[in-house]
C-alpha positions as CSV (number, residue, x, y, z in Angstrom):
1,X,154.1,71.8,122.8
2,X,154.0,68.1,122.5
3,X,157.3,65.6,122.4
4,X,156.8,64.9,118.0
5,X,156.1,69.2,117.8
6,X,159.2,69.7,120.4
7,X,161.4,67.4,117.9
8,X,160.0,68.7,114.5
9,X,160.5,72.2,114.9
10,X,164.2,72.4,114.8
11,X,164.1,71.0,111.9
12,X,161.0,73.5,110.8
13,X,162.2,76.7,111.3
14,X,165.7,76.6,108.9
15,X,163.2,75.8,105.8
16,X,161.2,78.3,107.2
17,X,164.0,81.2,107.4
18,X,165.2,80.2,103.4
19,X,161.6,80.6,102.0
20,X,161.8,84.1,103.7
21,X,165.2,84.5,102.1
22,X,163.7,84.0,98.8
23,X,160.9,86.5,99.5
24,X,162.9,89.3,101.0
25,X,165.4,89.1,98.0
26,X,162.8,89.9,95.8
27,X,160.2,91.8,97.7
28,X,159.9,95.6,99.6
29,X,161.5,95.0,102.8
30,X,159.1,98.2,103.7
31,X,156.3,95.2,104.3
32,X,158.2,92.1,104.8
33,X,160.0,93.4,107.7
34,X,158.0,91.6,110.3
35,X,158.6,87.4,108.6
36,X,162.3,88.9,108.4
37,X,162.5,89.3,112.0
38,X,160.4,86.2,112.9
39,X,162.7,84.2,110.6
40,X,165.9,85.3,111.9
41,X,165.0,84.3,115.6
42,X,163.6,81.0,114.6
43,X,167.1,80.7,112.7
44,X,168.9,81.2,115.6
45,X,166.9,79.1,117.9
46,X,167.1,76.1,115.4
47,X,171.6,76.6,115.3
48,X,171.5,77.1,118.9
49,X,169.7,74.0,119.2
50,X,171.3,71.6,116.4
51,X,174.7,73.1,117.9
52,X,173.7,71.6,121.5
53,X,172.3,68.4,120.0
54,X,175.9,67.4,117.6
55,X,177.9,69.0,121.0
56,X,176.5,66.1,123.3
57,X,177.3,63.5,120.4
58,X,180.9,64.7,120.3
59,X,181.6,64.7,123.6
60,X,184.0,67.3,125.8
61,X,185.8,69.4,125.1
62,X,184.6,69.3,121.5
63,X,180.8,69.6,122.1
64,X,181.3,73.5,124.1
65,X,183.4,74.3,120.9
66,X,180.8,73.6,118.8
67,X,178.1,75.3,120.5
68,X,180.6,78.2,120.6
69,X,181.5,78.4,117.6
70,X,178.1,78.5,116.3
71,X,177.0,81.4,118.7
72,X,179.8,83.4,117.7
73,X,178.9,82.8,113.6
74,X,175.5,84.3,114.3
75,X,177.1,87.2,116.3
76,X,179.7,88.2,114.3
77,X,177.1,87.6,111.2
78,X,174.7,90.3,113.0
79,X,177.6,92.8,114.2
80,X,179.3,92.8,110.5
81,X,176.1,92.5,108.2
82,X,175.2,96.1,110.6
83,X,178.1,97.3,110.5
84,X,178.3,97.8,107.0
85,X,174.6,99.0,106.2
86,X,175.6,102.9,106.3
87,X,177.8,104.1,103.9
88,X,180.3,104.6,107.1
89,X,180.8,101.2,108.6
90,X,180.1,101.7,112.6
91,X,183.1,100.9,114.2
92,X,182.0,100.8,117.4
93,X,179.6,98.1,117.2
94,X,181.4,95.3,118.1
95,X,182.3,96.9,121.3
96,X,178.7,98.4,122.2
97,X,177.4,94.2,121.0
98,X,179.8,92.6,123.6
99,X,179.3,95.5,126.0
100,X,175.8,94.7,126.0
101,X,175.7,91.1,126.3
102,X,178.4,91.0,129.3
103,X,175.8,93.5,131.1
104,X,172.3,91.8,130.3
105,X,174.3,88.8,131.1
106,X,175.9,89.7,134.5
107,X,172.9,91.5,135.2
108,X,169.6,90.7,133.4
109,X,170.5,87.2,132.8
110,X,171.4,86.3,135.9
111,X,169.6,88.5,138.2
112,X,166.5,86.9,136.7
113,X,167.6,83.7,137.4
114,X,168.6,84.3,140.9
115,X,165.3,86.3,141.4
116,X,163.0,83.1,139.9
117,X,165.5,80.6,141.7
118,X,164.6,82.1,145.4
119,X,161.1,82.9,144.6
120,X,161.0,79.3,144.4
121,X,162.9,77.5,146.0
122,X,163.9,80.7,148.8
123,X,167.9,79.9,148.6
124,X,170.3,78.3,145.8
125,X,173.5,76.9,146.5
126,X,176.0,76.5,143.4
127,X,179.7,75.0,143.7
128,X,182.1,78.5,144.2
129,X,185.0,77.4,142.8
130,X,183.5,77.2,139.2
131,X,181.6,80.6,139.0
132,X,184.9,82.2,140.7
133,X,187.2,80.8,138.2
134,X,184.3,82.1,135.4
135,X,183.9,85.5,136.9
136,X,188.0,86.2,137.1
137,X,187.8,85.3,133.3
138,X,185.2,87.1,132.1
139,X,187.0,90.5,134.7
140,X,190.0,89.7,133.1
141,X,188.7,89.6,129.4
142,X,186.2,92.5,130.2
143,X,188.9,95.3,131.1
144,X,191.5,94.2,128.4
145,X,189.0,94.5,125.5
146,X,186.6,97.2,126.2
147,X,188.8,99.2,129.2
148,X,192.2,99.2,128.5
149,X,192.1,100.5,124.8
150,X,190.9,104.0,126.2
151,X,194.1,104.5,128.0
152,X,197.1,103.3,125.8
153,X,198.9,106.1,123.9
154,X,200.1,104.3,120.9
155,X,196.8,105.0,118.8
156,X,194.3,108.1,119.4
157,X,191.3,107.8,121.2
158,X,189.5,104.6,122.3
159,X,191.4,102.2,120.3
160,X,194.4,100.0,119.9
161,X,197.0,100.1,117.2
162,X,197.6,97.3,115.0
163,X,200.1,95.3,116.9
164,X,198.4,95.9,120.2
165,X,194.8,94.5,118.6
166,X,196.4,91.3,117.7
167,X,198.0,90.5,121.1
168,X,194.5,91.5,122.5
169,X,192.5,89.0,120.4
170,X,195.1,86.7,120.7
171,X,195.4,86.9,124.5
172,X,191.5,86.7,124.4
173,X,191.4,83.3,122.3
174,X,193.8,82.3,124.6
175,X,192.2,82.5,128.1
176,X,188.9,81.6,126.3
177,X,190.5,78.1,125.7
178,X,192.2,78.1,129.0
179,X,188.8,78.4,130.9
180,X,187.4,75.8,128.3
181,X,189.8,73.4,129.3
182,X,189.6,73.6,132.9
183,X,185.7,73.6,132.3
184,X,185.8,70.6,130.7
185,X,188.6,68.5,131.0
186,X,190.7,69.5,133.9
187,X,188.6,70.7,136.9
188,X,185.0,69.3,135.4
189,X,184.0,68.7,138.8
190,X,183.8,72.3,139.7
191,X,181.1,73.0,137.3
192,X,178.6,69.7,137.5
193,X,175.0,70.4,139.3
194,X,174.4,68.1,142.3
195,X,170.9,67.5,140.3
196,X,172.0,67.5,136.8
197,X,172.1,63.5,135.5
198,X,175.5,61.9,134.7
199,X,178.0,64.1,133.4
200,X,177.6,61.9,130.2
201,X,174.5,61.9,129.6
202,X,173.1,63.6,127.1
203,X,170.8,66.7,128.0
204,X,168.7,66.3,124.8
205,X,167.7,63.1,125.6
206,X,165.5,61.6,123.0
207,X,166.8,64.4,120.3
208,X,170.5,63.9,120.5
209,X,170.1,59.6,120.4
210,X,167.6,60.0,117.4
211,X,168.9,62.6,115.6
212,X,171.3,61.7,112.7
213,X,174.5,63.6,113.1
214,X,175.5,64.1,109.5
215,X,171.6,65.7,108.6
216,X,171.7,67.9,112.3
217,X,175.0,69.2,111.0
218,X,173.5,70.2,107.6
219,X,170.6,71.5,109.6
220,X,172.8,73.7,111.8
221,X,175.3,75.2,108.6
222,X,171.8,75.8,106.9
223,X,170.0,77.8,109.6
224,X,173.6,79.7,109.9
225,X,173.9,80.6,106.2
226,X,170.0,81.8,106.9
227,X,171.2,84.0,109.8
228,X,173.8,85.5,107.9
229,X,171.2,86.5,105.1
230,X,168.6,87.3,107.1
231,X,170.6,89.4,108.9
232,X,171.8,91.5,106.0
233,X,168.6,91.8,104.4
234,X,167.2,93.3,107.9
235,X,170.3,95.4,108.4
236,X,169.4,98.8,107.1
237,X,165.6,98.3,107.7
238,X,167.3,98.2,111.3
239,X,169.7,100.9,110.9
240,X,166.5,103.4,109.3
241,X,164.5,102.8,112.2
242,X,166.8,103.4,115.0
243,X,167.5,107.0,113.3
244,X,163.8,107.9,112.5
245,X,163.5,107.4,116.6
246,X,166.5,109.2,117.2
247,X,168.0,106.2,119.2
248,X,171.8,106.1,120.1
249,X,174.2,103.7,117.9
250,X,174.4,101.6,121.4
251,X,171.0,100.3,120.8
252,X,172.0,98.4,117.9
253,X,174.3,96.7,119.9
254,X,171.8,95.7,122.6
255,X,169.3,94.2,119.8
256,X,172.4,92.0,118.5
257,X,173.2,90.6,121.9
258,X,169.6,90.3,122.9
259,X,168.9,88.1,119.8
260,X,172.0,86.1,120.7
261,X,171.7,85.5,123.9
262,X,167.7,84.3,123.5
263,X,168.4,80.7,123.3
264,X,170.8,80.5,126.3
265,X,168.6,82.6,128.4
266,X,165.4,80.9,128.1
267,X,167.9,77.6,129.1
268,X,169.4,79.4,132.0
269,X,166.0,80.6,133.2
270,X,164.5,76.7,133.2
271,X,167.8,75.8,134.9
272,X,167.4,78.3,137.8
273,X,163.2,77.1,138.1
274,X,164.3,74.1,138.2
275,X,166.8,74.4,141.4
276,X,169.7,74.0,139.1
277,X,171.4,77.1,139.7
278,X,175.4,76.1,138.7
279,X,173.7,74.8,135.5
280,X,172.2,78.0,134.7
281,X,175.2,80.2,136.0
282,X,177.2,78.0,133.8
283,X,175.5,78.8,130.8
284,X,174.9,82.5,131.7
285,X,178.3,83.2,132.2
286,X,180.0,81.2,129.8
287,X,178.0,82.7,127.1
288,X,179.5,85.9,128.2
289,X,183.1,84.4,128.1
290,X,182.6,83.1,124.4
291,X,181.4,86.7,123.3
292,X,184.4,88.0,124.4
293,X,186.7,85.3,123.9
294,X,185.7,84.2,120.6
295,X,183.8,87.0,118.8
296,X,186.3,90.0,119.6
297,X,189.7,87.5,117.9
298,X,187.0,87.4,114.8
299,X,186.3,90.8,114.5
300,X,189.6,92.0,115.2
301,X,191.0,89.5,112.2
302,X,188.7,91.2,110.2
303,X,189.2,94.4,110.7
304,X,192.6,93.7,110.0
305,X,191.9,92.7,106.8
306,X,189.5,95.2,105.8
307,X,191.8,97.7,107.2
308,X,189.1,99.0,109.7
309,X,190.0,100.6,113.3
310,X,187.8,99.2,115.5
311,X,186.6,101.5,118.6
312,X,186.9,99.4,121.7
313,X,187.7,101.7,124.4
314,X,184.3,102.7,126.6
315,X,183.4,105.7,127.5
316,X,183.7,106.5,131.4
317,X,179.5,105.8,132.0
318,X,179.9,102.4,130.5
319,X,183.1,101.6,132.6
320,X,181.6,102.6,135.7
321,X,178.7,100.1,134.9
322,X,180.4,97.4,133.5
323,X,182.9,97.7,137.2
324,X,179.2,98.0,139.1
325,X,178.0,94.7,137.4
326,X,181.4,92.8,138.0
327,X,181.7,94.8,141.5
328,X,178.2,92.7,142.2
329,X,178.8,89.6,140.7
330,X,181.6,89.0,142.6
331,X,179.7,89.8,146.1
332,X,176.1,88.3,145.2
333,X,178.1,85.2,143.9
334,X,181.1,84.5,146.5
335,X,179.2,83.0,148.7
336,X,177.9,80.1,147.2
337,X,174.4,80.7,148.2
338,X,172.0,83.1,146.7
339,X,168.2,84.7,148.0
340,X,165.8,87.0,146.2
341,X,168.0,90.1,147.3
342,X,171.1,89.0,145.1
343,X,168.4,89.1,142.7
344,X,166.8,92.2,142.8
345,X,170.3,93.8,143.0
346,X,171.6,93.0,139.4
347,X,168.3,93.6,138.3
348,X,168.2,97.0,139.4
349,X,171.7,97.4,137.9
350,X,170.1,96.1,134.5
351,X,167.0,98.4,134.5
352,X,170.0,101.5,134.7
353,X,171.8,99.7,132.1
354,X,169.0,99.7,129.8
355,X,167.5,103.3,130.5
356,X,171.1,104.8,130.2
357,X,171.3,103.0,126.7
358,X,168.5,105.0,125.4
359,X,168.8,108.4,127.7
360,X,172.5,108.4,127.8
């Protein structure tokens, strides 16, 4: 793609996703299906992008916020427009959604970049006090959201009682912003890339110094709105076809965080290539601590207000796979230096992830 095509199309594809919010408002979805699908990734690859673009204009701390919080409105758009497609919202979505994006992160996100990183350049090194403090974060937020709620006693089965899913989420928000800070403001210097430019300087480059931030920010609330329609007008085409193949409800949650996590991945993937492996473990696992962190508070506020009981609480295959990947993670990654066998590990690990999904 050339530089003028590289600039125009995130400012393509949200014009794009409206005209096929007209046409699937008015036509059989049985057809129209396919541009429904097309425009909802272009969608989220134009936010993802406009939210990186206004987030190097702002500055830290404010610029990961933004990004953030723009990742967690197309999440939480995906997990609640699915939710409520059956006639019996699935309240175990938002659990199997962050489930699956901690593991394709831990595992299939980073695996692959550790894999490509060594193919090419044989062995990465990456500063160890930054992916520690990220890894103890994401344990910590991992256990208390999806663990824990299978063993307290003060509501049946996997879930928490009112009072204990408020201190959750707000215990969640809370080390989310704590790592944030540290991230950016009080230990910077534990996550900056020998090779990456300046701290300061802007990773867009060209896009971020030309781009006018008052029409990027229209951009990005426009292809946000289009995610959040999109996503409800593919909802039950989504929720049909996963029952005609007999699929588990898990699966749904794997296409959410999949979608998601595209933008970020492709990004961590060029950052490992490209011998910048804290940049792309950054990214990797701090879009795992932001699905946590941010999207678990917003469902659970929700659910308190629609008077839902969320299920949290995973079942004893997932836990022993989510304490694998972190297990891992923690051994492939406390070294500060990685080779193709770290990355073949977590792979592996993903490839059970994803088979156990479907044949559980």
């Amino acid at each position: 793609m050339s530089a003028a095509g590289a600039l125009r199309w995130p400012w393509i594809w949200p014009v794009a996703a409206w005209a096929v919010v007209g046409f699937a408002s008015v036509a059989d979805l049985s057809w129209i299906w396919i541009p429904v699908v097309v425009g909802l990734i272009g969608a989220v690859l134009a936010a993802v992008h406009h939210a990186e673009v206004i987030a190097e204009r702002v500055g830290e701390p404010y610029g990961t916020l933004v990004l953030a919080v723009a990742v967690t409105v197309i999440e939480v758009a995906l997990i609640v427009s699915l939710m409520i497609a059956d006639d019996t919202p699935n309240m175990g979505l938002p659990r199997d959604t962050v489930y699956a994006a901690v593991m394709i992160i831990v595992t299939g996100m980073v695996g692959l970049c550790l894999f490509a990183g060594s193919l090419q350049h044989n062995e990465q090194t990456f500063s160890l006090h930054g992916v520690s403090a990220a890894l103890a974060t994401l344990a910590a937020l991992a256990v208390l959201t999806m663990v824990l709620p299978s063993f307290t006693t003060s509501s049946p089965g996997a879930t928490y009682s009112t009072g204990q899913l408020g201190f959750v989420a707000l215990v969640s928000l809370l080390l989310y912003a704590a790592f944030v800070l540290v991230q950016t403001v009080r230990n910077r210097d534990y996550f900056l890339d020998e090779l990456d430019p300046a701290p300061d300087a802007p990773g867009h480059g060209k896009a971020a110094r030309q781009s006018a931030l008052g029409w990027t920010l229209l951009a990005l609330v426009a292809s946000l709105v289009a995610v959040v329609l999109l996503a409800k007008a593919l909802a039950p085409g989504i929720t049909a076809s996963l029952d005609a193949i007999g699929a588990p409800e898990a699966a749904t949650g794997v296409f959410i965080a999949a979608l998601v996590l595209l933008p970020e991945s492709l990004a961590a993937f060029r950052a490992a290539r490209a011998n910048r492996l804290q940049t792309s473990l950054n990214l990797a696992i701090g879009s795992a601590l932001a699905s946590i962190g941010l999207t678990i508070p917003v469902v659970a506020v929700l659910s308190l207000v629609m008077g839902w009981t969320l299920e949290l609480g995973l079942d004893s295959r997932e836990v022993v796979l989510l304490a694998l990947a972190l297990l891992v993670s923690t051994l492939s990654l406390g070294t500060g230096r990685t080779t193709l066998l770290h990355g073949a590990v977590h792979l592996v690990i993903f490839g059970v992830f994803l088979f156990t999904t479907i044949v559980p």
